[in-house]
N, C-alpha and C positions, 0 to 999 in steps of 0.2 A: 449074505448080509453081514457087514462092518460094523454093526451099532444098535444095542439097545430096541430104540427107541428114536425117531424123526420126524417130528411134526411139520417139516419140509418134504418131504417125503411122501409120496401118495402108496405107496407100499403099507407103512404103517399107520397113516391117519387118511381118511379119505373121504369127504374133500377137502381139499387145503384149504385152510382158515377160517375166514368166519361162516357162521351155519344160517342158512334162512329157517324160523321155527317153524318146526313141524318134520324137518327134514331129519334122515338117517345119518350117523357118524360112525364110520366105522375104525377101530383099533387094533393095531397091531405088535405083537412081542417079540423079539429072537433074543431068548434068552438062551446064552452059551452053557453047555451041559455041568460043565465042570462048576459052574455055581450052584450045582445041585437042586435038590429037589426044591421047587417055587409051586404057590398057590396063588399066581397073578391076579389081582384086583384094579379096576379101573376105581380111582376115586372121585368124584365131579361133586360139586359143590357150587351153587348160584349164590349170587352175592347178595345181599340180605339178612335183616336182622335175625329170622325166624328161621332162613334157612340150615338145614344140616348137610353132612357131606354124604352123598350116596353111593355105596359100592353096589359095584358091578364084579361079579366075579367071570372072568374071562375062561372062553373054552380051547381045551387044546387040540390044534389043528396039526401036531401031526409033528416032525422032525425030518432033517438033511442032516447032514454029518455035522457031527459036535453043537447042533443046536434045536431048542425044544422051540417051534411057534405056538403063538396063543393069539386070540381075538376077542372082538366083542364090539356089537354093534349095540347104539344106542339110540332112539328118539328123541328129538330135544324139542318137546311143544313150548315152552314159555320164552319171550323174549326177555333179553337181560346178559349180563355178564357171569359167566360160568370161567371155574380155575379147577385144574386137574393135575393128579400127579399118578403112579402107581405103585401099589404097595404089594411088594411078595408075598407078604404074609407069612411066611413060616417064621420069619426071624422078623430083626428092625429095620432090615433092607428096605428103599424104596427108591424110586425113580423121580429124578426131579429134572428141568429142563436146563442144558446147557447151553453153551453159544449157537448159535444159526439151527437151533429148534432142537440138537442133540439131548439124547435122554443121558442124564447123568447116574450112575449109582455111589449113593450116599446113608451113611445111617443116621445122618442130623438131619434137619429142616432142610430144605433147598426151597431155588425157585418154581414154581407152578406155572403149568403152561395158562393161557388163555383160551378160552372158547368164548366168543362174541355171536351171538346171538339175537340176532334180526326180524324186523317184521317181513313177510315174503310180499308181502304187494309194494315193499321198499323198491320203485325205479326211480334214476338221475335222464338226465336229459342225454341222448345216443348221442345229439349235434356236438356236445363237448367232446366226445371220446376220440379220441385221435389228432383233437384240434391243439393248436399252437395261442397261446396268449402273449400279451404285449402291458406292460404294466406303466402306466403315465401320471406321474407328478402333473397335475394341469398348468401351475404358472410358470413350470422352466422344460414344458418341450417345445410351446414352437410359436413364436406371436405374429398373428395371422394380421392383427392391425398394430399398426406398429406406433410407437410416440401416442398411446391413447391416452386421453384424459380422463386421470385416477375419477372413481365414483363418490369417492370419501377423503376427505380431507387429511385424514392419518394415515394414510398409505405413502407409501415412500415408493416413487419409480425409479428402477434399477436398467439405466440407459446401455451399462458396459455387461454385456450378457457373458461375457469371459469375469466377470468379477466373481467375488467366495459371497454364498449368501452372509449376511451378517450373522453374528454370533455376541460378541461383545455386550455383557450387561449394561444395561441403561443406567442413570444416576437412581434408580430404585433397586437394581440388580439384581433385573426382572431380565424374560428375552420376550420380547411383543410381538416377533414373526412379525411386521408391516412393512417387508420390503419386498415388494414386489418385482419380479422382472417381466412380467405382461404377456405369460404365456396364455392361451384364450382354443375356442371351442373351433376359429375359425381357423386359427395355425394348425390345431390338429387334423381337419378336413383335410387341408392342402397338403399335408403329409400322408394319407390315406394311399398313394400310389406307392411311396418308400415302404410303410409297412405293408403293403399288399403283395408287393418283390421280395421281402423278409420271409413270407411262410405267413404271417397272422391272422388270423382268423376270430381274435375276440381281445377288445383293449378292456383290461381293466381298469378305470379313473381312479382315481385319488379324491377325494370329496370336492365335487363343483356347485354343491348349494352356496349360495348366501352366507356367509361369513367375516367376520374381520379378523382375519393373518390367514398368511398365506398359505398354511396348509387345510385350513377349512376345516378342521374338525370340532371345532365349537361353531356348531351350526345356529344363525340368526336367521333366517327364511327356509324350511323345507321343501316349499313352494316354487320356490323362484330359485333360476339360474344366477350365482353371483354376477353382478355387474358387471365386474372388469372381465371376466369369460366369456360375456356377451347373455344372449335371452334364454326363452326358453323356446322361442323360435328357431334359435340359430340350434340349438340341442337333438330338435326332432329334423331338423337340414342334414345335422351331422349323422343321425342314422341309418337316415334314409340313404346319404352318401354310400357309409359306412356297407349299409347292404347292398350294395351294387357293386361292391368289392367279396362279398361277401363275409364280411367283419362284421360280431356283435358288439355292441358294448354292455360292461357291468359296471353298475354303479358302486360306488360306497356308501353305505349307510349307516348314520352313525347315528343312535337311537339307545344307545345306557344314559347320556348328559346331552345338554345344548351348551350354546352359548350364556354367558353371564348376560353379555350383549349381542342381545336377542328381540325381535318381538314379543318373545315365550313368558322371559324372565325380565332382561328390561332392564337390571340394574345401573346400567352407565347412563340409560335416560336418553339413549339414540330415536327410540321409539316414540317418543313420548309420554303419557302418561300411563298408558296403561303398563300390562306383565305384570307376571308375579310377586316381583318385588314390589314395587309400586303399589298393587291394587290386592286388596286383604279380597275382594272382591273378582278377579280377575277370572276369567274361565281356565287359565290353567294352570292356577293357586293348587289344585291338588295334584297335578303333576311332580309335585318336589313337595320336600320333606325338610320343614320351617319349626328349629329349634335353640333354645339359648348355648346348648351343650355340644351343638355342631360349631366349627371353627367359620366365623363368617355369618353364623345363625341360621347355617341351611347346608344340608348333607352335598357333598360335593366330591368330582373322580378322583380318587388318589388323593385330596383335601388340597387341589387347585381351584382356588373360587372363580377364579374365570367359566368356570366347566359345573355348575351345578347338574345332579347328578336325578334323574328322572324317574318316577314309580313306573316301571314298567307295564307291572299289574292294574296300573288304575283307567277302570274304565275308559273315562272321555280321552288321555293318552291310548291307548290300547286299539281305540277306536280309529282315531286320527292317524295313527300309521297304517293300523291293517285293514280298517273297514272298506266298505265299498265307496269307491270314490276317495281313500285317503290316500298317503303320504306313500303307499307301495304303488297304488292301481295306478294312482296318477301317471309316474313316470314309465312304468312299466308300457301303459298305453300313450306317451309319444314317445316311445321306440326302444328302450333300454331290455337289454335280452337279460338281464337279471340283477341281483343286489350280491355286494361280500358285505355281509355285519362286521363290523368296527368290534372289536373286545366281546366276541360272540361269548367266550366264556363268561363272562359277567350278565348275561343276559338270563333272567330265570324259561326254563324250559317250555312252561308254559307260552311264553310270549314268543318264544321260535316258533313255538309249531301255530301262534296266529299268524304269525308273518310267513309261514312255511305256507298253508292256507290260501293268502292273500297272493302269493304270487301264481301257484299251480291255480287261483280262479283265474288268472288270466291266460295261463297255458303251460302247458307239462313243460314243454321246452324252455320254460326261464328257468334260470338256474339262481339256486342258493348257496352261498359260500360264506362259510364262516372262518373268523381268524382264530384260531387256537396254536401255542406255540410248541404245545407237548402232545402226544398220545393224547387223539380224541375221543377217543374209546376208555381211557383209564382215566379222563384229567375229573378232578375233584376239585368241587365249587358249590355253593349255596347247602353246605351241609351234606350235601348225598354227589354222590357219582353220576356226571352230566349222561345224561340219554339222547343227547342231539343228534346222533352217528347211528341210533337204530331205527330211522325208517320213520320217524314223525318228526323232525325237525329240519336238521341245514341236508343238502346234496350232498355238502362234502366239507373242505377246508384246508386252508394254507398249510403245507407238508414242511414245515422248520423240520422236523425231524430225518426229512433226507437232505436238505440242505445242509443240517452238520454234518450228515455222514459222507456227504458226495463231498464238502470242500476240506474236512479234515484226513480224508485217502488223499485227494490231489496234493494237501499241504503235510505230508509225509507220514500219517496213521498207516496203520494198520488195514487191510484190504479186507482180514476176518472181522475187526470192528465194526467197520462202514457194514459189511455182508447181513453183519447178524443186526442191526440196526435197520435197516432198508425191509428186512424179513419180517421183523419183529411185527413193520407196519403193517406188510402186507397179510399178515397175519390174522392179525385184529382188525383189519378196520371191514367194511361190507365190502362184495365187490363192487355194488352198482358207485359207494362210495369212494373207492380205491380209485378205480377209476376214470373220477373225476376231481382226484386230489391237485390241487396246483401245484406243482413242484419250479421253485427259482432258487438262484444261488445269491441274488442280492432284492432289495425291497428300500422302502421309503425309511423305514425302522432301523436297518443295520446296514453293517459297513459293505460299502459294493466290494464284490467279489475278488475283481482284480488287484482290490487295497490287500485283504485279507491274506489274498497267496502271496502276493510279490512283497508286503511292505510288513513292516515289525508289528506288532498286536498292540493295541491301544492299552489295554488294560485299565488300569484305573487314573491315564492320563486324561486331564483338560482339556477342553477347547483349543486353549491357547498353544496346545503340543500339537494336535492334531491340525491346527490351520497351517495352511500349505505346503502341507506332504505333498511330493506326489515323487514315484519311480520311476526311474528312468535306466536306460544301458541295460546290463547283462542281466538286472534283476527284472526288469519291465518285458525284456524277453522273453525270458524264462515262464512269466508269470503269463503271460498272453499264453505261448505252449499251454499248461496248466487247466489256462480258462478254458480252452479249446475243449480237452479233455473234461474238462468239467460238464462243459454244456451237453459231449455228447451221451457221458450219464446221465445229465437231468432229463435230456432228447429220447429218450430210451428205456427208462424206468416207469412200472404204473403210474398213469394217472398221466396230468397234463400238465406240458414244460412253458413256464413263463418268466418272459426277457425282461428284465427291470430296466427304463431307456436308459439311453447311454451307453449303457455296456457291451453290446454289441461295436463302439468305438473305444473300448477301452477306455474309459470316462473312470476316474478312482474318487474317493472318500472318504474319511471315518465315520461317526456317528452324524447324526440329522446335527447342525443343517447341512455340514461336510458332502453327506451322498445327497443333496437334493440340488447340485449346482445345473445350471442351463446348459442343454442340449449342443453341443458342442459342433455346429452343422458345417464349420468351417473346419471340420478336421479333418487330415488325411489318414489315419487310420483305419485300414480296409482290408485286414483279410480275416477280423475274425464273422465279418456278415455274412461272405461268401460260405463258411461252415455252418454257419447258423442257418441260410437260410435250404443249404442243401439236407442237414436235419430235420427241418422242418417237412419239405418234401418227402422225405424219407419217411417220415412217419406216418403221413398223410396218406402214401402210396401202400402203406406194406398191413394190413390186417391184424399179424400179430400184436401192434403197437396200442391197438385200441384196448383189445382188454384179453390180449395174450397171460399166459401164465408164466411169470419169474420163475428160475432153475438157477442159482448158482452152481456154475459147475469149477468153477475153483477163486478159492478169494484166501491170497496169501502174500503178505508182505507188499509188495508195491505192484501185486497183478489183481486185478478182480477180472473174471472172466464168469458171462451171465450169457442166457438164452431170455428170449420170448417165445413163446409156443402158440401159435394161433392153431384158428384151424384150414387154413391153407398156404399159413407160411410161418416159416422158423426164424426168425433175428437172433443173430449170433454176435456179441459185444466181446471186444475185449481190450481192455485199460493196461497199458502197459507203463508204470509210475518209473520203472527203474530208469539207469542210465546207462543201460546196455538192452543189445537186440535179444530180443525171446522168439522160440519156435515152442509155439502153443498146439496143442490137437487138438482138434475142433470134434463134435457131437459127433459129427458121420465118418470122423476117422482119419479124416484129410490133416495135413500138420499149416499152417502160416507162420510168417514172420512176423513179427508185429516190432515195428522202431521204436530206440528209447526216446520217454516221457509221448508214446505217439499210440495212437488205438487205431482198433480196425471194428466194419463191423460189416457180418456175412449177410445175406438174405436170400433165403434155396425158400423154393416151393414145397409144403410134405410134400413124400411120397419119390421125390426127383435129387438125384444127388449133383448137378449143377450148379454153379450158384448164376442166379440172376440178377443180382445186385451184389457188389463190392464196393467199401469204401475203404481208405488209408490214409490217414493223417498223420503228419509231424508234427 
């Protein structure tokens, strides 16, 4: 034994990461002789006002040459967030956690490992595990009726679908989103066979309710399919399509604020007379929170009055989305295999786990997904540490956090960063959540992927810096390689890999509205599909990939080399960043080559030292 202490390591901690309550953890020491005499102590501590740190004194199992082991197993009945370190005890030695789960010795403070702590009848839906997602902007992927005629009058049609969304402040220098370029529910159908040839298996939307601008997330109708998308006929068309491809779809649900202009709230007076605003009266007056001392005289997201800001907790709200017959069952039942909550972090707890509820009434297999941009297991919100990720709330949730670590190794980090990052996750989160974590390298929110590697960093530039970048030559090459590399980490890593459109053609941008330009269907750019969509296969065929166990077996400098561990097959990855050829040794002892900026990835049956599957990219 090399080390301490390894909370990556089933040697000394067992099982890896999080514990379902109730279950056994077991711990392990190899403490070197020559540190002398130790009285090892496990210290565990749950998080909580009242709580205290409880030691464990560990027993000793015994010695090999120059090293003393020690152990101790423990029961952990209560769900929650538990932190650990160990203490020698004879002196102020202790054990604190370092990079990729290593035990550190230290005589100051360090950091604490994590123990997360689950409910055991916590299960996600098995149809996601191993499946492939596809993530769609609605108005710029595919317009299925083409030259329609706008439903409102303030919409702006965008004829040149090669055009930059608009960005430029209005004379109030405001941005209104109202320019549409007429993407709709029946383009997407007609696409259904492109993304079927991809690998995908479940599109996530971007918000298709009722709306005025184009990204829909000031919702005016819950109810109803935006107009210019088409019905709510055309919607249960498209899943019905959709499963006969075998493709789900996930909604976006956007449920902390509505629209200003809304039937809800009303303020622009599109509705009529009634809403909130309008009507002191109105049945969903207590939905929002109407004061002189709010900017606007009404609590609103982030204090954009467009976007008033919703009591989650209150009743006839509460009802209307989760109840029988509301705003979840509805759609759920014309065909939508599940919701991602919109700013899940903002939502109180309570009201996940009625939405959590309202979807499993309608079937285990719908899936919930929430947005969170940090550790969903650590993030801190509404005064106390969110509980969504232990087994009453969301399935899972957007994995930003491998996304920095996968595209910051591709854009020249460090391989142990990204390692001990990626681990950190898997660490903490459940497995049934792990999972079914989304992992993408670009989103509606930030900059596409291919901007980010190939093109200089926005940083705190404008719009006006950012409009019409785009790279080309040795760096747009370079940066494809890259992406390649990218995806076949994201393809590869717990949890499930999803395409933000476009990028599969190499489609760039900075920030919104930069990455939300139209589907670029006249492009010739075609080789990073063909890897995408053989990854995609690749996952879908190979067992390990569903919910195999992570092993880095070595992440240094511009190599990360990982295993998945199933239980009837091995996936073997390895990222070769540099710009020269490596001969790497694989698990069973065999050596490869792997090309620079190019990976490989093995796939042997246990038990057979064959391999069954090879792949090799440049």
């Amino acid at each position: 034994m090399d080390c301490l202490f390894n909370s990556c390591d089933t040697y000394y901690k067992r099982p890896f990461g999080a514990l379902p309550a109730g279950q056994t953890v077991h711990m392990a020491l190899c403490i070197p002789e020559q540190m002398g005499y130790v009285d090892p102590h496990l210290v565990l501590q749950k998080e909580g006002p009242r709580d205290q740190p409880v030691y464990y004194r560990m027993r000793f199992d015994g010695q090999t040459p120059g090293v003393n082991h020690f152990s101790v197993d423990v029961q952990v009945f209560d769900v929650g967030l538990y932190f650990y370190y160990f203490d020698l005890y004879t002196d102020f030695r202790k054990i604190y956690r370092g990079k990729m789960g290593r035990g550190v010795l230290s005589w100051q403070e360090g950091e604490r490992w994590q123990l997360t702590v689950y409910d055991p009848s916590f299960q996600t839906p098995a149809c996601i595990k191993g499946s492939v997602f596809y993530q769609i902007f609605p108005d710029r992927f595919c317009e299925g009726v083409e030259n329609k005629h706008m439903p409102f009058s303030d919409r702006i049609y965008r004829a040149d679908k090669h055009a930059e969304p608009f960005w430029q402040p209005n004379e109030d220098g405001g941005h209104l989103n109202h320019d549409y370029f007429g993407g709709d529910l029946k383009g997407i159908q007609s696409k259904l066979p492109y993304l079927h040839h991809l690998g995908v298996n479940y599109i996530y939307l971007n918000p298709i309710f009722e709306a005025h601008s184009n990204h829909r997330y000031n919702t005016a109708n819950y109810l109803n399919v935006d107009p210019l998308l088409g019905s709510n006929q055309d919607f249960e068309e498209l899943c019905q399509a959709a499963a006969r491809y075998g493709i789900g779809i996930v909604l976006d649900g956007v449920f902390s604020h509505t629209g200003s202009d809304s039937i809800y709230f009303n303020k622009e007076g599109r509705y009529g007379c009634k809403g909130a605003w309008r009507d002191p009266h109105s049945p969903y007056r207590s939905w929002y929170d109407f004061a002189p001392y709010y900017k606007g005289g009404y609590r609103s997201w982030w204090g954009f009055e467009t976007l008033p800001e919703v009591n989650e907790e209150d009743p006839s709200y509460a009802r209307f989305i989760t109840g029988e017959g509301g705003v979840i069952d509805t759609w759920l039942r014309r065909g939508a295999a599940g919701f991602r909550l919109d700013v899940a972090d903002e939502l109180p707890d309570s009201f996940i786990q009625q939405i959590r509820t309202a979807v499993k009434r309608v079937s285990p297999d719908k899936f919930l997904l929430g947005e969170v941009w940090e550790d969903a297991t650590t993030k801190f919100g509404y005064g106390h540490r969110r509980t969504y990720l232990l087994g009453n709330g969301l399935d899972s949730v957007m994995n930003y956090p491998f996304k920095n670590a996968v595209l910051g190794f591709v854009c020249g980090g460090d391989a142990a960063d990204a390692a001990d990052q990626i681990l950190s996750i898997c660490e903490h989160y459940p497995a049934p959540a792990l999972h079914t974590a989304l992992n993408f390298l670009s989103t509606h929110d930030t900059e596409r992927a291919l901007t980010v590697i190939a093109d200089e960093p926005a940083g705190d530039r404008g719009r006006e810096w950012q409009s019409g970048r785009s790279v080309t030559g040795e760096a747009y090459e370079e940066g494809l390689i890259l992406l390649k590399m990218a995806y076949a980490i994201i393809f590869t890593l717990p949890g499930v890999p999803c395409v933000y459109y476009g990028d599969e053609i190499g489609m760039q941008g900075y920030r919104d509205p930069f990455n939300r330009g139209y589907y670029l269907w006249d492009s010739h750019e075609d080789r990073l599909r063909p890897v995408i969509a053989q990854l995609a296969q690749l996952r879908q065929s190979c067992e390990a990939f569903r919910e195999g166990e992570l092993r880095v077996l070595r992440a240094e400098g511009g190599i990360l080399h990982y295993q998945r561990v199933g239980a009837m097959e091995t996936a073997e990855i390895i990222a070769n960043r540099t710009d020269h050829l490596i001969v790497e040794k694989l698990a069973s002892g065999k050596y490869t080559e792997v090309n620079p900026m190019g990976f490989t990835i093995t796939v042997e049956e246990v038990g057979h030292n064959p391999n069954h599957s090879y792949y090799d990219y440049r």
